[in-house]
MDAnalysis code that builds the backbone (N, CA, C; Angstrom):
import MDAnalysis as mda
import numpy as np

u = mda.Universe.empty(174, n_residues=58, atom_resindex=np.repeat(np.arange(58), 3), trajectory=True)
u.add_TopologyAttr("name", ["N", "CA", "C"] * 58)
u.add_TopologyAttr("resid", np.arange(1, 59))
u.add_TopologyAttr("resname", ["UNK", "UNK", "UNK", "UNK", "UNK", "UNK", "UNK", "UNK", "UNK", "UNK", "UNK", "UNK", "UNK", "UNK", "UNK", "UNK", "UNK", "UNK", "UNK", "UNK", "UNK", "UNK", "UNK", "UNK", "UNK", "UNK", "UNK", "UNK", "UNK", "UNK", "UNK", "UNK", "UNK", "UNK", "UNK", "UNK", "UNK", "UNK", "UNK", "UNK", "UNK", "UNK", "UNK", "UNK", "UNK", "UNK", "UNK", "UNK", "UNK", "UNK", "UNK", "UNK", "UNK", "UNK", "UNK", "UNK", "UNK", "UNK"])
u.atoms.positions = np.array([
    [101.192, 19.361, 34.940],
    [102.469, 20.037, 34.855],
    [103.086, 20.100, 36.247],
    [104.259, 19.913, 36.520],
    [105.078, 19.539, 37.628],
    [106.296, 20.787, 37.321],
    [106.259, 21.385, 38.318],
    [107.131, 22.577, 38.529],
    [108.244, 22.321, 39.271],
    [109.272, 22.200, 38.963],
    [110.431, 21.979, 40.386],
    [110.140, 22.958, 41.357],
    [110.276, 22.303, 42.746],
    [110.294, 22.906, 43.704],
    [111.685, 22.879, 44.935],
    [111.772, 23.223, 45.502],
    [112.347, 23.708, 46.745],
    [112.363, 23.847, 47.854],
    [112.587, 23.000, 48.900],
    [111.913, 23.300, 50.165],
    [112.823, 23.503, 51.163],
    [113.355, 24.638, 51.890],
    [114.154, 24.539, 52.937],
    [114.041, 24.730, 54.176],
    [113.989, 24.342, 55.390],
    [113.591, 24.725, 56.557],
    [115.060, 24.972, 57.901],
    [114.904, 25.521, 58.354],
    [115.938, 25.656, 59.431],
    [116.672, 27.239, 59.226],
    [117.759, 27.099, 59.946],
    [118.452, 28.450, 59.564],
    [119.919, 27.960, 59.007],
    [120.626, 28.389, 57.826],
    [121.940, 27.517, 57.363],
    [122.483, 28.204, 56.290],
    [123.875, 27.734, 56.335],
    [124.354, 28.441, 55.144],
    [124.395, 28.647, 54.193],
    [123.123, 27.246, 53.960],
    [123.300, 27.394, 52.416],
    [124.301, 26.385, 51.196],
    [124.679, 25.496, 51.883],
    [125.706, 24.659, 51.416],
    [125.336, 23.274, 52.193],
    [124.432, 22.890, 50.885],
    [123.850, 21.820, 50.958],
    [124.823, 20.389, 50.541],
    [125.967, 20.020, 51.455],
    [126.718, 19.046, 50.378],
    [126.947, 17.724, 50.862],
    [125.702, 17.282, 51.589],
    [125.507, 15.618, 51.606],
    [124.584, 14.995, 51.225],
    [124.492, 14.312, 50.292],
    [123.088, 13.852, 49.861],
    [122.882, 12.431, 50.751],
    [121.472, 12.697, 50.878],
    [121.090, 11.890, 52.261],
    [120.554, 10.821, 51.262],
    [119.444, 11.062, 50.402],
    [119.278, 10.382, 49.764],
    [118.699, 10.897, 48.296],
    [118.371, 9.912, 46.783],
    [117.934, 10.597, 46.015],
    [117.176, 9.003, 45.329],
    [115.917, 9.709, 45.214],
    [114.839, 8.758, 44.382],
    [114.632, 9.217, 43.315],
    [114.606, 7.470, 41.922],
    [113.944, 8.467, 41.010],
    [113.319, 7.384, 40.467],
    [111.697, 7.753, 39.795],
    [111.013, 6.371, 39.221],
    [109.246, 7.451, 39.255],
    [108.073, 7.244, 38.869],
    [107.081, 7.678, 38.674],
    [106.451, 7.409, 40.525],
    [106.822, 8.819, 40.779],
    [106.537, 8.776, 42.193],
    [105.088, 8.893, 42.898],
    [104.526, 9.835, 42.241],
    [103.083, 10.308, 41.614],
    [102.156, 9.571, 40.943],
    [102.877, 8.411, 39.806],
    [101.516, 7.761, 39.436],
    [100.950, 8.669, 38.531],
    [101.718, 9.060, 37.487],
    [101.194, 9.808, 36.579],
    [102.009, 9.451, 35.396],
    [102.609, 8.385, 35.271],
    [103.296, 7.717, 33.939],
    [104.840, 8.774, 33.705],
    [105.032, 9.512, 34.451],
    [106.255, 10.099, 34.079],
    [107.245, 10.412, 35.078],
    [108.637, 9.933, 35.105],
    [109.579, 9.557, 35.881],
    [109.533, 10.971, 37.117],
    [109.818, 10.969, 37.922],
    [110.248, 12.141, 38.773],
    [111.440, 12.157, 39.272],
    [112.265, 13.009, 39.992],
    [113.202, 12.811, 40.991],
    [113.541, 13.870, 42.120],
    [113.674, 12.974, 43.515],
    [113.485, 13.943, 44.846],
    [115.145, 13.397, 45.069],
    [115.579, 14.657, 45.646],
    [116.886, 14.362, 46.328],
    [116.455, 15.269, 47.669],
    [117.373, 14.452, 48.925],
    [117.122, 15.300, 50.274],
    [118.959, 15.466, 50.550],
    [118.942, 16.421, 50.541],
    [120.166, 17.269, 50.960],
    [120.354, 17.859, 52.364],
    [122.048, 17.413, 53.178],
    [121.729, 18.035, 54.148],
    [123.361, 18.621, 54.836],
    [122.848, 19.946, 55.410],
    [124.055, 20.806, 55.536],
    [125.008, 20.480, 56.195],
    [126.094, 19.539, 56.259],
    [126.886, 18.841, 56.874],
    [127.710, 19.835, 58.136],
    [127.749, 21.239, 57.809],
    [128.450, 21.935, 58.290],
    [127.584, 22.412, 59.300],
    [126.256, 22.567, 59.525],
    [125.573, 22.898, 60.271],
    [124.957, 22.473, 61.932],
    [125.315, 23.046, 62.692],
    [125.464, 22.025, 63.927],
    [123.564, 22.108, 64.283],
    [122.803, 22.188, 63.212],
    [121.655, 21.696, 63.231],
    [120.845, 20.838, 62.381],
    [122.124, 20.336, 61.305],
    [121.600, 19.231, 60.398],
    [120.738, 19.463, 59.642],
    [120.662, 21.156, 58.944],
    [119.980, 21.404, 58.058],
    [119.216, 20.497, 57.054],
    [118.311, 20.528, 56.559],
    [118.213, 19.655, 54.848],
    [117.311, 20.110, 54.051],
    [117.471, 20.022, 52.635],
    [116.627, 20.826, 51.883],
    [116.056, 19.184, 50.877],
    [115.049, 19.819, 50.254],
    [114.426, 19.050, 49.591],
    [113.925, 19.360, 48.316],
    [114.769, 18.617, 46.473],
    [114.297, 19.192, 45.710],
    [113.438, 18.061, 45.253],
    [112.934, 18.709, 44.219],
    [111.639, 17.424, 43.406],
    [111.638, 18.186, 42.173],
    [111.417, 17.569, 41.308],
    [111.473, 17.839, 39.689],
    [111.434, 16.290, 38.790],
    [110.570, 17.206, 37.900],
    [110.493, 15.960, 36.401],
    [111.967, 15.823, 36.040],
    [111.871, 13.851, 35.505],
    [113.340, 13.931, 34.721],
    [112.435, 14.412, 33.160],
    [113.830, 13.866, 32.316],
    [113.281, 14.489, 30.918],
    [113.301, 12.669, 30.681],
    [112.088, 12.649, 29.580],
    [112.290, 11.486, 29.351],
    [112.399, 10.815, 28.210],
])
């Protein structure tokens, strides 16, 4: 079982609105699709980025 997660590091506003990049395909090796997107705070003069991961539905 695969839980979406969340990962944010830095200090930011919170307004995650550039996607840097986003993968999706069986990342894990466990026969069922996943998908990671890395997000990053454009507004932030420290280049925030967050990182989600979650099952697709399939």
């Amino acid at each position: 079982m695969l839980l979406p997660a969340v990962i944010t590091w830095g200090q930011s506003s919170g307004t995650f609105n550039v996607v840097v990049k986003k993968v999706k395909g069986d990342l894990n090796k466990d026969g069922k699709d996943d998908l990671v997107t890395v997000m990053q705070d454009a507004g932030s003069s420290a280049g925030t980025y967050t990182i989600s991961a979650s099952r697709t539905a399939s």
